[in-house]
N, C-alpha and C positions, 0 to 999 in steps of 0.2 A: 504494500500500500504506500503511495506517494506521501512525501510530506507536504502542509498546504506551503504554499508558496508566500502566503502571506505569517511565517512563524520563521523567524531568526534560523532554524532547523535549516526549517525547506526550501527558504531564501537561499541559505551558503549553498545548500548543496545544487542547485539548479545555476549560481555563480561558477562554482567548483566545475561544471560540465561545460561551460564556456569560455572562461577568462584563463585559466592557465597559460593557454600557448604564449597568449599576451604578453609575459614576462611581467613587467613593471606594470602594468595594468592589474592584473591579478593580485602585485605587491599593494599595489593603494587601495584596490578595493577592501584589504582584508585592514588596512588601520583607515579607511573611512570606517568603517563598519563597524572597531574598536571607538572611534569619536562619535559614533551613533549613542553606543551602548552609554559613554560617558554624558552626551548631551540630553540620554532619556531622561535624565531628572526633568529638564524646561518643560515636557508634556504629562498629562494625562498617565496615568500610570496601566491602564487600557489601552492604549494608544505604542507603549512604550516597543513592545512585540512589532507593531508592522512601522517604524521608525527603523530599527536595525532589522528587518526583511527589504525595505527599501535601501537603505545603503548596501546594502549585500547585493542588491536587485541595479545601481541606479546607470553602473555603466555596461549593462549583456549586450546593451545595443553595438557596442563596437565589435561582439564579435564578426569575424566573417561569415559565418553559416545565416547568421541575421542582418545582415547587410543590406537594406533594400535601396531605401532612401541617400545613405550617407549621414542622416544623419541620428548620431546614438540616442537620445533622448526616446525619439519619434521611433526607429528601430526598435528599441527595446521597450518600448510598451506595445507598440503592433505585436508583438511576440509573447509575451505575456498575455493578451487580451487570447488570443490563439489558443492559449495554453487552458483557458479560465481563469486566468488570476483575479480574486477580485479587484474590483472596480477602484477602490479609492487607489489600491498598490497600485495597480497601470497609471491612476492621472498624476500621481507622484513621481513616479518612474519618468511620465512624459515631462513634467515641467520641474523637474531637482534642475537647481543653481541658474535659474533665471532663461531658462530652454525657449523663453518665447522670444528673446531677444535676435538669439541666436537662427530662429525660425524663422523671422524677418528677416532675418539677412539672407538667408537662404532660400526664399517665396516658399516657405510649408508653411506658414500663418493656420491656412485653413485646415491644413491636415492635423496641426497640432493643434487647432483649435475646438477638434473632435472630442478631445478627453477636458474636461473644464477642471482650472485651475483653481483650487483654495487657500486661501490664505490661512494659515492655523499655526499653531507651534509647532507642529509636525513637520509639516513644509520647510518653519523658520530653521529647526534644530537637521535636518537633513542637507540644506543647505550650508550651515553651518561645521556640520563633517565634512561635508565635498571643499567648501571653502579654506578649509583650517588643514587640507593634505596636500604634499607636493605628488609631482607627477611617479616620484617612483617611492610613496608613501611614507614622504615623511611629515611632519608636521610642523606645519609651518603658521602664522598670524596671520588673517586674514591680507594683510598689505604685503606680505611676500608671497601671497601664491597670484595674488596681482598681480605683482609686477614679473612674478615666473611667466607667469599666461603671456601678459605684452611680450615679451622678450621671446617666448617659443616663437609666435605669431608676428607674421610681418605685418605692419602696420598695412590699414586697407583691406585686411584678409578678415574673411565672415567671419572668423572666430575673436579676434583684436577689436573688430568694429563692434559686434555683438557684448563684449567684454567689459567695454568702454561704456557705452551704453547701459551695462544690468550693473555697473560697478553701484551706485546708488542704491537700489532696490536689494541686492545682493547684501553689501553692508551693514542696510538696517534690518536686515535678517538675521547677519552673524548677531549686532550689538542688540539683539530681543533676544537672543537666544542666551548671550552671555548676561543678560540680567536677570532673564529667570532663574536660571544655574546661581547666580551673585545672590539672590534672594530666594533659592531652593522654592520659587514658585512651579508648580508644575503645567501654567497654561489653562486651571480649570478660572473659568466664568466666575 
């Protein structure tokens, strides 16, 4: 019997069947996914489970066998939807670390526009993993995996332009996320 895909379990392991070849891909997923578990305090303690199933989940789209589009976000939720994943874990998957920006820049607006975006602690604290790791998993401040990102990315290129762009919205995600955490609020109403 499968694990569900939205339980930290069944997350790594459907990660684990994708991202290895990846090398450093598969390295950062697995210390996002440790900044998940650490950022679970900012949410809901219900909620805390498909928080680190998402970060386990948030980059499958890069792998090759899921490649449609190009690009990961939108990949890897089409894939997951495929799979049954529930619903909230696909539109997280589609829009972890500001993915619409990104969508613009690349005309899949409307595609990604399919799965709708939430604003919650969930969102914030996911974001806040992806933001707070380098590219081959380390952990870095939000303003150096910034300026890592411009510096991969030539200026001009949909991932720099997009970057530039979500750097605002992205930010006041990290600093909601590190104030819950500051103030052990978990996000409830």
């Amino acid at each position: 019997m499968p694990s569900a895909l939205d339980t930290p379990q069944g997350a790594a392991e459907l990660a684990e069947s994708l991202l290895p070849p990846l090398g450093n891909r598969w390295l950062r997923t697995h210390t996002v996914a440790a900044r998940a578990v650490e950022a679970s305090k900012a949410v809901p303690e219900n909620e805390r489970d498909l928080l680190v199933a998402a970060a386990w989940l948030h980059d499958i789209g890069y792998a090759p066998e899921l490649r449609d589009t190009g690009f990961h976000p939108l990949d890897g939720a089409r894939h997951l939807a495929s799979l049954g994943a529930p619903d909230r874990l696909v539109r997280l998957v589609a829009h972890h670390s500001g993915a619409v920006y990104e969508a613009e820049q690349r005309g899949l607006s409307a595609e990604l526009a399919v799965y709708e975006r939430e604003d919650s602690p969930v969102l914030d604290a996911l974001i806040f993993a992806d933001m707070t790791t380098g590219p081959a998993g380390q952990r870095f401040d939000f303003d150096q995996r910034m300026d890592e990102i411009l510096v991969r990315y030539e200026p001009g290129s949909e991932v720099h332009t997009a970057i530039t762009k979500a750097r605002p919205y992205l930010g006041a995600a990290v600093d909601r996320t590190s104030a819950r955490l500051a103030g052990h609020v978990d996000g409830s109403p």
